[in-house]
C-alpha positions in Angstrom: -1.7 12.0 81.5 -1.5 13.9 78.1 2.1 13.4 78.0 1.8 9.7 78.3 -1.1 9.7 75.6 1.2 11.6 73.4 4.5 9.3 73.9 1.8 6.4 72.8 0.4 8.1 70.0 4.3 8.7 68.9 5.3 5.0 69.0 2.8 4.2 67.3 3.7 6.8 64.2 7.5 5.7 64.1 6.0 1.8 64.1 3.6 2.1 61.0 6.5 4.2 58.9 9.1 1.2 59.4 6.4 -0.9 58.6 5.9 1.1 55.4 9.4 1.3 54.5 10.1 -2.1 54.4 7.3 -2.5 51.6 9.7 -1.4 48.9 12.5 -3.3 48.0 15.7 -2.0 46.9 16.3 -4.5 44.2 13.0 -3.7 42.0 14.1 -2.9 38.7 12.7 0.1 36.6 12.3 -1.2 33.1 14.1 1.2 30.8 12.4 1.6 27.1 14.6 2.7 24.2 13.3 5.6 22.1 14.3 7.6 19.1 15.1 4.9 17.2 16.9 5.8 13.8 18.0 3.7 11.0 20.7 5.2 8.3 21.9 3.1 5.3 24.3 3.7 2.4 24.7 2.1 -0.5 28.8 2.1 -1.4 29.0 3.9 -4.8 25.2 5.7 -4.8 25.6 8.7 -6.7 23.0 10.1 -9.5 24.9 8.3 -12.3 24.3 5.1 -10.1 21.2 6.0 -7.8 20.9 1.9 -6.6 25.1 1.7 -6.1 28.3 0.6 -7.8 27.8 -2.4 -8.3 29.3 -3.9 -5.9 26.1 -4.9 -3.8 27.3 -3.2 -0.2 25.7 -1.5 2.0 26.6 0.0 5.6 24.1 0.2 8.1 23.8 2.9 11.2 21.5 2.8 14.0 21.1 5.1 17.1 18.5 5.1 19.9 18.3 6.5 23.6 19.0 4.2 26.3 20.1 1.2 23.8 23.6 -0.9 24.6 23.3 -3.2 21.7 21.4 -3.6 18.4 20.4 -6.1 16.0 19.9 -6.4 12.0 17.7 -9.0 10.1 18.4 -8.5 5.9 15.0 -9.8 4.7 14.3 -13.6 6.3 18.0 -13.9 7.4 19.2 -14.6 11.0 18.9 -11.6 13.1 23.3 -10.3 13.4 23.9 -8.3 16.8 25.8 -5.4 17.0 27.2 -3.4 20.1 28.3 -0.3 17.9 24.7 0.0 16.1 26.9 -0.7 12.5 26.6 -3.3 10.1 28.0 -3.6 7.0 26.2 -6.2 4.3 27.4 -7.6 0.7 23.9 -8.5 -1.3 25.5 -11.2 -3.8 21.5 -11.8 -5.9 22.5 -10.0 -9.2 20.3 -7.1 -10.6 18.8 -4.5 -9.5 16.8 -5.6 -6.4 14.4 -4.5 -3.2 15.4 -5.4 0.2 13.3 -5.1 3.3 16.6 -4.4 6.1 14.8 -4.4 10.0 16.8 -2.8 12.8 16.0 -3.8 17.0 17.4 -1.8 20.1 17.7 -3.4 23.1 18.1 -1.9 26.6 19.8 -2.6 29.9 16.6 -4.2 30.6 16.3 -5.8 27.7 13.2 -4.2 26.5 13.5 -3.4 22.2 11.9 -1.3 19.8 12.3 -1.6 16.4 12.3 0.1 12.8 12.9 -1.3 9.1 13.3 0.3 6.2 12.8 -1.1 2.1 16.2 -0.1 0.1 17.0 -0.8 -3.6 20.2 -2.4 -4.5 22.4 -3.2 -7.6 24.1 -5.8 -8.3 26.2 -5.9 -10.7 27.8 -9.7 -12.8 30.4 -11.0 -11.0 33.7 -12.1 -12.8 33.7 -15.8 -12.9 36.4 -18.0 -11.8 37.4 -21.4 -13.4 37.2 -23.8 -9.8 38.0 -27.1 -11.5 38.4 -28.4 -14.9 39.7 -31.8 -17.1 41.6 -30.7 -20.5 42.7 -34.3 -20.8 45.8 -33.7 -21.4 47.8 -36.7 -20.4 47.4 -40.2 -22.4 46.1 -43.1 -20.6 43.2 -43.5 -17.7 41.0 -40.5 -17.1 42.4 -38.9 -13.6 40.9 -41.0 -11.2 41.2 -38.2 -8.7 38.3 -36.5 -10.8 36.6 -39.2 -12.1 34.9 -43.0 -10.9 32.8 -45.3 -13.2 29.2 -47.0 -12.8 30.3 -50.4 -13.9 27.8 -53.0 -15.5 23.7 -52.6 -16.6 22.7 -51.4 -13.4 21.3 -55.1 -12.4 19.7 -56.5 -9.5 18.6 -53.0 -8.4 18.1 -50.9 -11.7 18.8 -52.9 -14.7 19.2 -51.3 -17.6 19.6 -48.2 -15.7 15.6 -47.7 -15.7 15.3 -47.1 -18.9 15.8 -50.1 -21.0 19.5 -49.2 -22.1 21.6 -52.7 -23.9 25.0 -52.0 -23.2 27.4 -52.9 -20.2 29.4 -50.3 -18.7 33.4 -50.8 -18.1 36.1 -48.9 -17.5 38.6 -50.6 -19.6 40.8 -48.9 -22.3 38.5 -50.0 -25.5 35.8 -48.1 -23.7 37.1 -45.1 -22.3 41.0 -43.9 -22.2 42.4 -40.4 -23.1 44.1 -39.9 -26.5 45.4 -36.9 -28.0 44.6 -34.4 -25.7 40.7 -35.5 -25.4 38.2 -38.1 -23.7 37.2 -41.1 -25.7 34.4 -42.8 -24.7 33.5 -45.8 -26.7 30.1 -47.6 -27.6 31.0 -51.1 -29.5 29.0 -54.3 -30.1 30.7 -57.2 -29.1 29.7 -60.0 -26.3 30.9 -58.8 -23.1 29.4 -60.2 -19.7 26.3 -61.3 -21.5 25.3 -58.2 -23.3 25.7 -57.4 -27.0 27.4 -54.0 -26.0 29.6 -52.0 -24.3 30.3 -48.8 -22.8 31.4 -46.1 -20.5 30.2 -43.9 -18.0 32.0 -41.6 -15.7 30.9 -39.5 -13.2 32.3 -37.0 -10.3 30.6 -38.3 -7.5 32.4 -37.7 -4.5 34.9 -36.2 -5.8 33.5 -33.3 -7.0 29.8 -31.9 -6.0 29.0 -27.9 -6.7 25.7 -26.0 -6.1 26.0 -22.8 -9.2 27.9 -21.8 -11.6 28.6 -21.9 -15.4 29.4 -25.6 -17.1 31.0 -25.7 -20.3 31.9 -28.9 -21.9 33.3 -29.1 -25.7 32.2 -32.2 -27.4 32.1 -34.1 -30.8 29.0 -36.8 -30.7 28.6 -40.2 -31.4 26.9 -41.2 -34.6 24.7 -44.4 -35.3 21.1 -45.0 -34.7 20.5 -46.5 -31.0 23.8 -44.2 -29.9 22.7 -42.2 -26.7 25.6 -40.0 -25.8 25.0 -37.6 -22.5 26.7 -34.9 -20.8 24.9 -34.3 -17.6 23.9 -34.0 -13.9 22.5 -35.2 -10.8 21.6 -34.5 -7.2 24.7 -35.8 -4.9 22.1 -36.6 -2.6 20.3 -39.1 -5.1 21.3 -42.1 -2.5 19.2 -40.6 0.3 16.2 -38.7 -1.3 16.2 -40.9 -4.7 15.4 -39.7 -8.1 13.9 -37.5 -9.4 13.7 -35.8 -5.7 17.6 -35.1 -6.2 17.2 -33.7 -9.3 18.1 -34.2 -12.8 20.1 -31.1 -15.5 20.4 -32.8 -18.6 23.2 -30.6 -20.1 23.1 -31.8 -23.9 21.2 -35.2 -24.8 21.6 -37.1 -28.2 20.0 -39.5 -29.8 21.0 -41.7 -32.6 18.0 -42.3 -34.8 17.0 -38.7 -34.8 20.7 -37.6 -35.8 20.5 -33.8 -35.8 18.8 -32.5 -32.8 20.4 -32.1 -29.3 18.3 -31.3 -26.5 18.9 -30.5 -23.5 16.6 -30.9 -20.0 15.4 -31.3 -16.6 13.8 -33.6 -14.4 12.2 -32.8 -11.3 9.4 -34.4 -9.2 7.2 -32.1 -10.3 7.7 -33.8 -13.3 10.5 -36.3 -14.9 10.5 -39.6 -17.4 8.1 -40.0 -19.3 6.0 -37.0 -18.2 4.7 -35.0 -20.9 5.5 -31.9 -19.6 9.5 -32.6 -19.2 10.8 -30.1 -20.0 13.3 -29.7 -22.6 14.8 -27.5 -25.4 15.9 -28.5 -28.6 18.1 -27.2 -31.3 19.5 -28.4 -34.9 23.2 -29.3 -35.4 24.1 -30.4 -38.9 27.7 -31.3 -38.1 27.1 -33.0 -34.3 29.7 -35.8 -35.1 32.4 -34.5 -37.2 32.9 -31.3 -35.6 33.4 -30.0 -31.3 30.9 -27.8 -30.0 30.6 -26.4 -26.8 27.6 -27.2 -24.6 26.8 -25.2 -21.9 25.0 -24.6 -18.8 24.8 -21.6 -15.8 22.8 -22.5 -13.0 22.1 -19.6 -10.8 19.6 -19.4 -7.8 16.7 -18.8 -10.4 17.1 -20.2 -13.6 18.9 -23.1 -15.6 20.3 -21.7 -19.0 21.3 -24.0 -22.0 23.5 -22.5 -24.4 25.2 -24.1 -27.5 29.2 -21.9 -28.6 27.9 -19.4 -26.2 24.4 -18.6 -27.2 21.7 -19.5 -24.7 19.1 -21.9 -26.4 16.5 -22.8 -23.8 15.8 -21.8 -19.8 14.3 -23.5 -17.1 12.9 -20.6 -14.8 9.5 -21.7 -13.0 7.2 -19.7 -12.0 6.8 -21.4 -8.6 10.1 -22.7 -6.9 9.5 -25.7 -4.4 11.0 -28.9 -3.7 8.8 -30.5 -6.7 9.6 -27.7 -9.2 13.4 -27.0 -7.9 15.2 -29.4 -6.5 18.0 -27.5 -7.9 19.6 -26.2 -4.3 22.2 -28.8 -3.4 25.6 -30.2 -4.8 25.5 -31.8 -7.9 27.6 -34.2 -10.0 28.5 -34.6 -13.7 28.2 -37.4 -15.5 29.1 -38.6 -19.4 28.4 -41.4 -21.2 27.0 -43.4 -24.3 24.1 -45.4 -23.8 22.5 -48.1 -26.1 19.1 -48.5 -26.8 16.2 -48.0 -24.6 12.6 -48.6 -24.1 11.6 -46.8 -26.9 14.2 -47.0 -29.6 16.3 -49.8 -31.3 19.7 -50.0 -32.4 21.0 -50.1 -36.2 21.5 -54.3 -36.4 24.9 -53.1 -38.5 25.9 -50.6 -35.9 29.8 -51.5 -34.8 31.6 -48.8 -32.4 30.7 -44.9 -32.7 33.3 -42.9 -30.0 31.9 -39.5 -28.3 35.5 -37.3 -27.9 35.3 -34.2 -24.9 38.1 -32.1 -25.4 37.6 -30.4 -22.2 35.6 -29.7 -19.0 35.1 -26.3 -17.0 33.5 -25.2 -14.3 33.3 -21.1 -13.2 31.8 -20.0 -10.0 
């Protein structure tokens, strides 16, 4: 009897341990935590003569952690870059000396992550520019219609007088606009021509060639003659889908006529364009605008607009707050030059003939 009660007893032992064996699987993963987590950057050139770098902007990153098979590094608001090794190295490219917030992850077999970030300061330094595309008009004849198309006409049924009243028609033939002597002639005249009183030019890059920064230098002699409106300038490429002034507007040097000595230069934005009072624009005095070339100039970087007249920077555009109202100014743009005549709120001389505007060349650094 008690070895029957025993053998029962037994069976029923072995029974409830398979039971509890089978109650823990095999396949249930143990999630594994990286730890120790360290983050090592060097600035290329750092030394105490140059305590922010050489220069040059680089930096290499290093990051080590137990129980990590791959990293990842975010520089400031950028897209996170993976890295199997832990290393990254980075070229900042904003000029100046600057402070960069640089965030580090480590991630597991298990993909669990910890992560760490650290603030560094880096310099810098001005780039070297390099001319990307130029005009020196060199070669008698047409403009190079590679670099250059025309707005033809007064800008009627959709825009007639191109929105601001002008009296001219635009053309592209030879009495308006050909290259001579090693320069651009663009020519206002008063004659009857497609029932307007005047004539003109107006070329522009569009679609041919569109750039977002970089340093604009054109050298110019002006028209003279009150109602003359010679322009060298710029506008959004994408001015056919977002309109103006959403695209943006850089007027690189703007003459007018009847108030002979002053060039101005400006911009328009949403925030504020036309007839807005608060435009704004830069003026400066030039005695000998029509009888001698001067070079007028823009750079456009990610912050600021800088005018300059023969190399001296007259006026910037640097708001305070940058939005899509205040700076449009982060897309391609396209140059434009022409003479206008008249507008809304200026006449033209009744004895005013032809006045030409000559641009001996065009460059563009980057």
């Amino acid at each position: 009897m008690l070895n029957k009660v025993l053998h029962v007893i037994l069976l029923f032992f072995v029974s409830c341990s398979g039971n509890s064996d089978s109650m823990i699987s095999p396949e249930t993963e143990v999630a594994i935590i990286p730890s120790n987590l360290s983050l090592t950057i060097d600035v290329l050139g750092l030394d105490t003569e140059n305590p922010n770098g050489d220069g040059s902007g680089t930096i290499t990153c290093k990051a080590t952690a137990f129980n990590a098979v791959t990293y990842g590094f975010k520089i400031e608001n950028e897209a996170e870059v993976k890295s199997a090794s832990g290393e990254l190295d980075y070229t900042f490219s904003r000029e100046g000396t600057n402070n960069y917030l640089v965030t580090v992850f480590a991630y597991s077999s298990t993909g669990h992550t910890i992560s760490l970030f650290k603030t560094i300061t880096v310099y810098v330094g001005e780039k070297p520019l390099k001319l990307v595309w130029s005009d020196e008009f060199d070669v008698n004849g047409e403009p190079d219609d590679s670099k250059w198309g025309y707005d033809l006409g007064n800008g009627c049924p959709n825009l007639c007088g191109w929105g601001n009243g002008e009296k001219q028609y635009y053309t592209n033939r030879p009495e308006n606009v050909k290259v001579e002597d090693g320069v651009l002639k663009i020519t206002a005249k008063m004659e009857a021509y497609q029932g307007f009183n005047y004539t003109s030019a107006r070329l522009l890059t569009k679609d041919k060639y569109e750039f977002t920064y970089g340093k604009v230098e054109v050298k110019a002699k002006l028209p003279s003659g009150s109602g003359t409106w010679p322009a060298i300038w710029m506008l959004g490429a994408n001015i056919d889908t977002v309109g103006w002034p959403a695209c943006g507007e850089i007027d690189i040097m703007e003459h007018w006529g009847h108030n002979p000595k002053i060039v101005s230069s400006a911009t328009h934005t949403p925030a504020c364009s036309g007839g807005c009072s608060g435009t704004k624009v830069g003026e400066t005095t030039v005695n000998d605008f029509s009888s001698g070339f001067h070079v007028y100039g823009l750079e456009w970087t990610e912050d600021a607009l800088h005018f300059s007249l023969d190399g001296t920077i007259l006026y910037t555009y640097k708001p305070d707050v940058k939005d899509s109202n205040t700076w449009p100014y982060t897309k391609p743009q396209f140059l434009i030059l022409n003479i206008a005549m008249g507008g809304n709120w200026f006449t033209i001389d009744e004895n005013f003939t032809e006045s030409t505007m000559e641009i001996d060349y065009i460059k563009i650094y980057q």
